[in-house]
C-alpha positions in Angstrom: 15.6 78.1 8.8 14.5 81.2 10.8 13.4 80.4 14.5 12.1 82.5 16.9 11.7 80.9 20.5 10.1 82.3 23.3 11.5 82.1 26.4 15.2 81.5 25.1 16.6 82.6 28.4 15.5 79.1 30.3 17.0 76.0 31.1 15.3 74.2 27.9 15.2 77.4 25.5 18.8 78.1 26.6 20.0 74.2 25.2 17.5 74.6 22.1 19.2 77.9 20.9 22.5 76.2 21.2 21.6 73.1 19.5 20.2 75.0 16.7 22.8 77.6 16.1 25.5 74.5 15.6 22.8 72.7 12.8 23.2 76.1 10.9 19.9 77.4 12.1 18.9 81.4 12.9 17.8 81.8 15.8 15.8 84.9 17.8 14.4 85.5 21.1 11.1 87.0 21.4 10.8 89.1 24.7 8.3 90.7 26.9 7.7 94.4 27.0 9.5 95.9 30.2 6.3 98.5 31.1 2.6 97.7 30.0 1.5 100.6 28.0 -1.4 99.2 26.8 -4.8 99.3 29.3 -6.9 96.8 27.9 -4.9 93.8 29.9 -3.1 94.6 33.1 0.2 93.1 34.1 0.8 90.0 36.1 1.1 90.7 39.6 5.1 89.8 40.0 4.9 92.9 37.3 5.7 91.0 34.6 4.4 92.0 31.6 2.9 89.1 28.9 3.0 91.6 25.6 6.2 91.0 23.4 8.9 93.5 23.0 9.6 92.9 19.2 6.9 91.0 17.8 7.8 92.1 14.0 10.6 89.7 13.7 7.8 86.7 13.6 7.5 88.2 9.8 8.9 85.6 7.6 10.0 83.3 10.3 10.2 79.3 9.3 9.4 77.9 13.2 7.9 79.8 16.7 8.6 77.5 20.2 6.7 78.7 22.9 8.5 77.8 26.0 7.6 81.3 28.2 5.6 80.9 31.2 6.1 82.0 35.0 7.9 78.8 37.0 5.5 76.3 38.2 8.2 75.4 40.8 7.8 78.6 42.8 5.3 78.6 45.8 1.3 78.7 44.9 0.2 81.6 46.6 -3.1 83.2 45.3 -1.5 85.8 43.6 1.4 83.6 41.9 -1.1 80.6 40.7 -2.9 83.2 39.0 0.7 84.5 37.2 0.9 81.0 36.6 -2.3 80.8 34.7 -2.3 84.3 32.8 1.5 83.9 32.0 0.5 81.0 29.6 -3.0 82.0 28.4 -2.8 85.2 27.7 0.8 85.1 26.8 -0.2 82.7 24.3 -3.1 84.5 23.2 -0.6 87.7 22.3 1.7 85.3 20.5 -1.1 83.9 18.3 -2.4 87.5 17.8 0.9 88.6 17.0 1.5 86.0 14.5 -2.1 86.4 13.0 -1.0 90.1 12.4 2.0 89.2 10.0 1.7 89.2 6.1 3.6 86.7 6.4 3.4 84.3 9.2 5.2 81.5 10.7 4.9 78.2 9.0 4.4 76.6 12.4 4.0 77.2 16.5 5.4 74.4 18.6 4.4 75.1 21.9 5.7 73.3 25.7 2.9 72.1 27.5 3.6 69.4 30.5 2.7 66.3 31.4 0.8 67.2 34.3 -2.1 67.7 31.4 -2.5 64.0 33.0 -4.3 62.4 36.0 -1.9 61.4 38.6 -1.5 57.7 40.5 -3.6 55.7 37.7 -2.6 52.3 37.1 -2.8 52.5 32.8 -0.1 54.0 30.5 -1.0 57.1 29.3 -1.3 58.5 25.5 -1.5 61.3 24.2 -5.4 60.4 23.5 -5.5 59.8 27.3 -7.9 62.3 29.2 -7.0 65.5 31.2 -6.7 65.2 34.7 -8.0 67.2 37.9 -6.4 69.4 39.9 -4.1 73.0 39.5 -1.6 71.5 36.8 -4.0 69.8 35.1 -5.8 73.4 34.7 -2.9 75.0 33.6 -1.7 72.7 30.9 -5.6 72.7 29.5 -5.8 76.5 29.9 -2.6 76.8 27.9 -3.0 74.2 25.6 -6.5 75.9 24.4 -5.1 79.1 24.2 -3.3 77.9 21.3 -6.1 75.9 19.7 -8.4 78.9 20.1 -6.4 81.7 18.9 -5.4 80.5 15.4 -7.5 82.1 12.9 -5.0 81.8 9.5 -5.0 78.0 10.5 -1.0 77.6 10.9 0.7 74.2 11.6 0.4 73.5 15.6 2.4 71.2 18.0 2.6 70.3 21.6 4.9 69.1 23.4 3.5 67.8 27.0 7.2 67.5 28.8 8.3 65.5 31.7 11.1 65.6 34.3 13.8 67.1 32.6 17.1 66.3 33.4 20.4 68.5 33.0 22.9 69.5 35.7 20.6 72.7 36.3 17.5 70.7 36.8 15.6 71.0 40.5 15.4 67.2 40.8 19.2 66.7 39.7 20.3 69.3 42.7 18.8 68.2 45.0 20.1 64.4 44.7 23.1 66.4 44.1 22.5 67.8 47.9 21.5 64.1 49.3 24.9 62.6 47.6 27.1 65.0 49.0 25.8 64.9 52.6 25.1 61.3 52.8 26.6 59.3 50.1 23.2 58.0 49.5 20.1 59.5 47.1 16.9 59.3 48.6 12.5 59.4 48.0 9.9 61.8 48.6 6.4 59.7 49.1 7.6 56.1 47.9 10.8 54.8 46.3 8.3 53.2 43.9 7.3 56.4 42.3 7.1 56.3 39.1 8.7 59.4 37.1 8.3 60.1 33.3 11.3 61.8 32.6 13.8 62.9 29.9 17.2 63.7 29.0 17.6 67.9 28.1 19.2 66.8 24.9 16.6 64.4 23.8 14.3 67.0 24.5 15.8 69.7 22.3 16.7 67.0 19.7 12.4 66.2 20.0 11.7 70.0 19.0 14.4 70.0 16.3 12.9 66.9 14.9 9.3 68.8 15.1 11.2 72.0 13.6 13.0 69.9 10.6 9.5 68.0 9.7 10.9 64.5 10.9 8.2 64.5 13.3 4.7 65.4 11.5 3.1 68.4 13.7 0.8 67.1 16.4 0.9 66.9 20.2 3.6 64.7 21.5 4.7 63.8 25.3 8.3 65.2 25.7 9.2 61.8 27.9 11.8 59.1 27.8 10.8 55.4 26.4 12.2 54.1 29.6 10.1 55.9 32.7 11.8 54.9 36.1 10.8 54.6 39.5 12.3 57.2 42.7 14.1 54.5 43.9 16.2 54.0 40.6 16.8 57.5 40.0 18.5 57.3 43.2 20.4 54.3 42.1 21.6 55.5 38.9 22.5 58.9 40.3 24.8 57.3 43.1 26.6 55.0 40.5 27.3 57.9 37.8 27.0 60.9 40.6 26.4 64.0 38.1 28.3 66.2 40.7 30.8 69.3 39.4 33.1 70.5 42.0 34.5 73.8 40.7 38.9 73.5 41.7 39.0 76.3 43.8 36.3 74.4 46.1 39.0 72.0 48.0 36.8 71.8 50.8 33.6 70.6 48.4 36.0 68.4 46.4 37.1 66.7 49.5 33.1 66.2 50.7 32.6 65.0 47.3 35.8 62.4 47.7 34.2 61.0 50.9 30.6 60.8 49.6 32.0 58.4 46.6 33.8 56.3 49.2 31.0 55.8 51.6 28.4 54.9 48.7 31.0 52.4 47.8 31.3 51.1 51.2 27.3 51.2 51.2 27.2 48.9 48.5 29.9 46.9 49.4 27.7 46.5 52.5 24.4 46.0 51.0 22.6 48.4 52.6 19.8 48.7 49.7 17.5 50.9 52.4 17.6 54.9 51.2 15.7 58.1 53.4 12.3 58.8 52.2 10.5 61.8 53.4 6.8 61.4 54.2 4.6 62.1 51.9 2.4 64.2 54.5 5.2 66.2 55.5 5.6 67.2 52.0 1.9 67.9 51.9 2.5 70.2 55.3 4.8 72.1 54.1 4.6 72.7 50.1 0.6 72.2 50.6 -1.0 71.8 46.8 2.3 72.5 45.2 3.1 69.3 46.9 2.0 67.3 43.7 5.2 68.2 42.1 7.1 66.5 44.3 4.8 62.9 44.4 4.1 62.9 40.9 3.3 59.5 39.8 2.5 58.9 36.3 3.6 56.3 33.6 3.4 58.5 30.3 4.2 56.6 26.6 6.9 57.8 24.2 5.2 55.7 21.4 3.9 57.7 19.1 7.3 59.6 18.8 9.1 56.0 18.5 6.6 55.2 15.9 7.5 57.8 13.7 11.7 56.9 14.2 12.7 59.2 16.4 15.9 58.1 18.1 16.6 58.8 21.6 20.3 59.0 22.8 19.7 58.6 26.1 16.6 56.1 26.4 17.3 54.6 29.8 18.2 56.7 33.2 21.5 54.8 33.6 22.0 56.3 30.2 20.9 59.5 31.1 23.0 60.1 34.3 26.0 58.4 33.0 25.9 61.5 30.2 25.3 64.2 32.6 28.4 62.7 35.3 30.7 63.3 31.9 29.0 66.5 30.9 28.9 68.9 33.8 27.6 72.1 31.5 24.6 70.5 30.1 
């Protein structure tokens, strides 16, 4: 099949293209234009530009994923919630225009989406039929999610995938338990070790979209999440028993810190000691302010409707998970 991915540079577009190429797939990139040269839209302020580079290889193409969009992980300021926002609305707007403008067009547009789509710190599982939530994520999943929805006048086959925590080696939350291991031998909280966070393993992830790509998932929206969601507190604990840490070899100094950091978790548990540092949830609210939501997310999203339809994961539980990523350093 011919596959053209957006945003093919990132940490899940990056695994996908891989994953693809080894089943035998073709796979493009679709890029940005590097100067705006049209004046009906203006450019993002970071200067980015949300028109594509080389939209005419969507002609003929089997599959689109739309993973672009600016980094939600980056400070709000005024100016870089609004990149946020335009990045995925009217970058998907251009993609469906683009598409609409083939003689041929692809067979079907699989687009990221996240699970903040969802209302945070409710008791009840949520479904894919659940409601939106309130708040800035919420509004950006929504905005993006329409912008699909809306912008599809040759009625092609649509997907969403509304993903979770993802977890690789180059993931945000993976450093920095990375950063706690190493310094303390121990793998902290932010807000409450009871957290609960609907994650999922980088491969399962891909392995969703090929399944979606392949037709052994029917197009539809989907959560990207694990069956198994976890609380803070065991993240931390399967992180310190499979501690996902690479130490390049001409790092003695960092191989030694990691040495002593195994030992003193060992002597931790030899000890007990089941207590772990957790950072206040208002001082995360001080100093990351709304962006803060990231950080405390609590939300207990369901995998079932992927399950139902025999999908396998690999890595269902986060003992699982880590345990693959300790062995695995690249991924």
């Amino acid at each position: 099949m011919k596959i053209v991915i957006t945003g093919g540079s990132g940490l899940i577009g990056g695994q996908l293209s891989h994953l693809l190429e080894d089943r035998g797939h073709v796979v493009l990139h679709l890029g940005r234009c590097r100067s705006n040269k049209q004046t009906v839209q203006k450019d993002l302020p970071s200067g980015k530009n949300i028109f594509w580079s080389n939209p005419e290889i969507l002609e003929n193409v089997d599959v689109v994923v739309h993973l672009a969009g600016a980094n939600v992980a980056k400070p709000w300021t005024k100016a870089y919630k609004k990149e946020i926002l335009e990045s995925r609305a009217h970058g998907t707007e251009a993609l469906m225009q683009a598409c609409s403008l083939c003689t041929n067009p692809p067979k079907h547009i699989i687009s990221a989406s996240g699970i903040g789509y969802y209302p945070e710190w409710v008791l009840q599982t949520l479904t894919e039929e659940s409601t939106a939530g309130e708040g800035f994520l919420a509004e950006v999943c929504k905005i993006w999610e329409d912008s699909l929805f809306k912008n599809n006048p040759k009625q092609l086959a649509l997907s969403i995938v509304r993903t979770g925590l993802v977890l690789s080696n180059r993931s945000k939350i993976v450093n920095a338990a990375q950063a706690q291991f190493l310094l303390s031998g121990m793998v902290g909280s932010v807000g409450y070790h009871s957290n609960r966070w609907s994650w999922i393993h980088i491969v399962d992830l891909c392995n969703q979209y090929i399944a979606l790509i392949e037709g052994r998932l029917q197009p539809g929206i989907y959560n990207g999440v694990a069956p198994n969601p976890c609380t803070q507190g065991e993240f931390g604990d399967a992180f310190e028993r499979f501690p996902a840490v690479n130490i390049p070899v001409w790092l003695p100094i960092f191989r030694l810190q990691l040495f002593l950091a195994k030992k003193l978790n060992r002597l931790i548990r030899f000890l007990g000691i089941r207590k772990r540092l957790i950072v206040p949830a208002w001082l995360i609210k001080w100093a990351w302010g709304e962006r803060s939501v990231i950080a405390l997310t609590n939300q207990y999203v369901s995998a079932t409707k992927t399950l139902d339809q025999g999908f396998c994961y690999q890595y269902p539980t986060i003992e699982s998970a880590m345990q693959h990523l300790q062995g695995h350093p690249k991924i």
